[in-house]
C-alpha positions as CSV (number, residue, x, y, z in Angstrom):
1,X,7.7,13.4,9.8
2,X,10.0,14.0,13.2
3,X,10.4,10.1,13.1
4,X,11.9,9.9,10.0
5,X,14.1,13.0,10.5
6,X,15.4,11.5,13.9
7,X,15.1,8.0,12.3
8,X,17.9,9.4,9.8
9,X,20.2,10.6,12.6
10,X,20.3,7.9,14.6
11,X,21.2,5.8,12.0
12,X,23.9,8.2,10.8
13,X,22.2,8.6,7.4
14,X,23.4,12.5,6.0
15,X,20.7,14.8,6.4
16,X,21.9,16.9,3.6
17,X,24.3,17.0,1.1
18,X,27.6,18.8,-0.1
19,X,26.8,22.0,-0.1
20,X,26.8,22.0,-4.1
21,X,23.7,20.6,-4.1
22,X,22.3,23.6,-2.5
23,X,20.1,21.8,0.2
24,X,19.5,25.4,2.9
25,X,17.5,23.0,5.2
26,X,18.9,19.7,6.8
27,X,15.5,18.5,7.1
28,X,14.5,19.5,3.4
29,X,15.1,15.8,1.6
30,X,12.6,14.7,4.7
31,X,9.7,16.8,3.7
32,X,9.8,16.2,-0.3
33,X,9.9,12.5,0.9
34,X,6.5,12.8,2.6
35,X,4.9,14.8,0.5
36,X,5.9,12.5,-2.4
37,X,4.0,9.9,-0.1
38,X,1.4,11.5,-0.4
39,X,1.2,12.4,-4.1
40,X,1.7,8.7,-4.6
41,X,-1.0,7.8,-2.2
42,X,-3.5,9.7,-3.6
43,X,-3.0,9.4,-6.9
44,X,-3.7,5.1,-6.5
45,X,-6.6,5.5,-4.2
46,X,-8.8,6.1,-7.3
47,X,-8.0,2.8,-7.9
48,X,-10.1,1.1,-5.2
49,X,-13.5,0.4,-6.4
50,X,-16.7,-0.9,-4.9
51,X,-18.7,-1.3,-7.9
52,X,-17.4,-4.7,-9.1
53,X,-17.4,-7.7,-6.3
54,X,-17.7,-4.6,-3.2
55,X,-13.7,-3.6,-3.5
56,X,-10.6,-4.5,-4.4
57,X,-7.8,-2.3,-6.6
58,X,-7.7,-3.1,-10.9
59,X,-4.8,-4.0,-12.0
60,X,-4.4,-0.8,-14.2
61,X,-7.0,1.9,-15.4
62,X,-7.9,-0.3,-18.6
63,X,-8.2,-3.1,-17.3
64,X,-11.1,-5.5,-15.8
65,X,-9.2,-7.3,-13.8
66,X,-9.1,-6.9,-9.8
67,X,-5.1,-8.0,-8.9
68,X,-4.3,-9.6,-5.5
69,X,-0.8,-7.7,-5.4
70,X,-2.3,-4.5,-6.5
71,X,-4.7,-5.0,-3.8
72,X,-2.3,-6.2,-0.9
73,X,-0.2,-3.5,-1.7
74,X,-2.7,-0.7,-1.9
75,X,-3.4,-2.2,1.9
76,X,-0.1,-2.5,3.0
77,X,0.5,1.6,1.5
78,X,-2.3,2.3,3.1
79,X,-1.0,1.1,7.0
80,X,1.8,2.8,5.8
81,X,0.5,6.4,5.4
82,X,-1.4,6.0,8.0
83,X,1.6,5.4,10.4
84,X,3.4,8.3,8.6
85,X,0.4,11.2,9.0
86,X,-2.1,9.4,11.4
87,X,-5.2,9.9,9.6
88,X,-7.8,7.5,10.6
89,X,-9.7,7.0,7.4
90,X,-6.4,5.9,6.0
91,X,-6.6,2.7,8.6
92,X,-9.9,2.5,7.8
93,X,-9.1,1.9,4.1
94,X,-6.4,-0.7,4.7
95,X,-8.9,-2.3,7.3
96,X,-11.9,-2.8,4.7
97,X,-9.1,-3.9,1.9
98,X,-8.1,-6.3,4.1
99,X,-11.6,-7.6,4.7
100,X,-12.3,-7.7,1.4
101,X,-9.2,-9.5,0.9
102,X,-10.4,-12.4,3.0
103,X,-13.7,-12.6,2.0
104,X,-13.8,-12.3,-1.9
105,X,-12.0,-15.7,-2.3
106,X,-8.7,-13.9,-3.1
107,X,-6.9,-16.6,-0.5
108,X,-8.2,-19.9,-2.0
109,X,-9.0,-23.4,0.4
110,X,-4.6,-24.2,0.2
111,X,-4.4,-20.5,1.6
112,X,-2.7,-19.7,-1.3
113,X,-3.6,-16.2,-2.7
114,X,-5.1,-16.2,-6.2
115,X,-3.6,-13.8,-9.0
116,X,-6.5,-12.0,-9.2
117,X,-10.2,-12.1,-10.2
118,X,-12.0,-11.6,-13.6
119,X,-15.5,-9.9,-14.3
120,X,-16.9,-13.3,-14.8
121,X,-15.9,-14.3,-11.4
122,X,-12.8,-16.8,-12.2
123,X,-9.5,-16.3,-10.4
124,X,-6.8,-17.6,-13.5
125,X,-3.5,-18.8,-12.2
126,X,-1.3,-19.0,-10.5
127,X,-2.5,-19.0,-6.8
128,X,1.2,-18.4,-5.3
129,X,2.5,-18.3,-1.5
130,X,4.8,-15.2,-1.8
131,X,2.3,-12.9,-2.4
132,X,0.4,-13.3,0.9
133,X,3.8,-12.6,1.8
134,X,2.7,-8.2,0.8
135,X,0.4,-8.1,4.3
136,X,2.5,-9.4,6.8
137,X,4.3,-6.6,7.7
138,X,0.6,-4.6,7.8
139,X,-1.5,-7.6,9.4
140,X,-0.6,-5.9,13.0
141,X,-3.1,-3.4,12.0
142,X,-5.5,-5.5,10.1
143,X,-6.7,-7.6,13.2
C-alpha cells in the first residue's frame, strides 16, 4: 500500500483532487484502490475448482467450460495480490494454477495455448499465441 502511494508521487500522479471533490486524505484514492483489489480478488477465487480435471477457473458460473484466459488471469491476479498484501497462500494459489496450467494440456505440442477445455475432455479452437502472452509478466514467480 506505501508502494503505491509513493509510486504515485514519484511519478507526479495527483494524490487528491480539487478540493470539490472533498477527498480530507491525500492518501484516501490509495486505500479504496486496494481494498477494491481485494473485493475483486475474492469475489473470483470461488471460481477455481478442483473437482473437474484437479483445477483450473470456468469460464462463468453457468458454464462447464474451464477457459485458458480465465485461468491465466486468475494466476496472473493472483501474483498480483500477492505482491500488493504479501500473503503467502495467495502465491501459493498462482503457483498451483500455474501447474495446472502446464500439465492439463492447456499449452498444446506447437506451445500454443488451447481456448479452453470441455467436460468431455476436448480443447475446441482456437489454440492462439497471445494468450500465453497473460503469464509472462507473473512467470518470475511461477518458477
Amino acid at each position: 500500500m506505501t508502494y503505491l502511494c509513493k509510486l504515485s508521487s514519484d511519478l507526479n500522479l495527483p494524490m487528491h483532487k480539487p478540493s470539490t471533490h472533498k477527498l480530507d486524505d491525500s492518501n484516501q484514492w490509495c486505500h479504496k484502490f486496494l481494498r477494491r483489489v481485494r473485493w475483486f480478488y475474492n469475489l473470483v477465487k470461488p471460481g477455481w475448482d478442483e473437482k473437474y480435471f484437479g483445477g483450473g477457473m470456468w469460464w462463468g458460473p453457468l458454464t462447464w467450460y474451464k477457459n485458458a484466459v480465465t485461468t491465466e488471469l486468475f494466476v496472473d491476479c493472483a501474483v498480483g495480490v500477492y505482491e500488493l498484501f504479501g500473503d503467502e497462500r495467495d502465491l501459493e494459489r498462482a503457483i498451483r494454477g500455474w501447474i495446472w496450467f502446464k500439465e492439463c494440456g492447456m499449452i498444446n505440442e506447437e506451445g500454443l495455448v488451447n481456448d479452453g477445455l470441455t467436460l468431455d475432455f476436448r480443447y475446441p479452437p482456437p489454440a492462439l499465441p497471445f494468450q500465453f502472452q497473460i503469464l509472462a509478466s507473473s512467470l518470475p514467480y511461477l518458477s
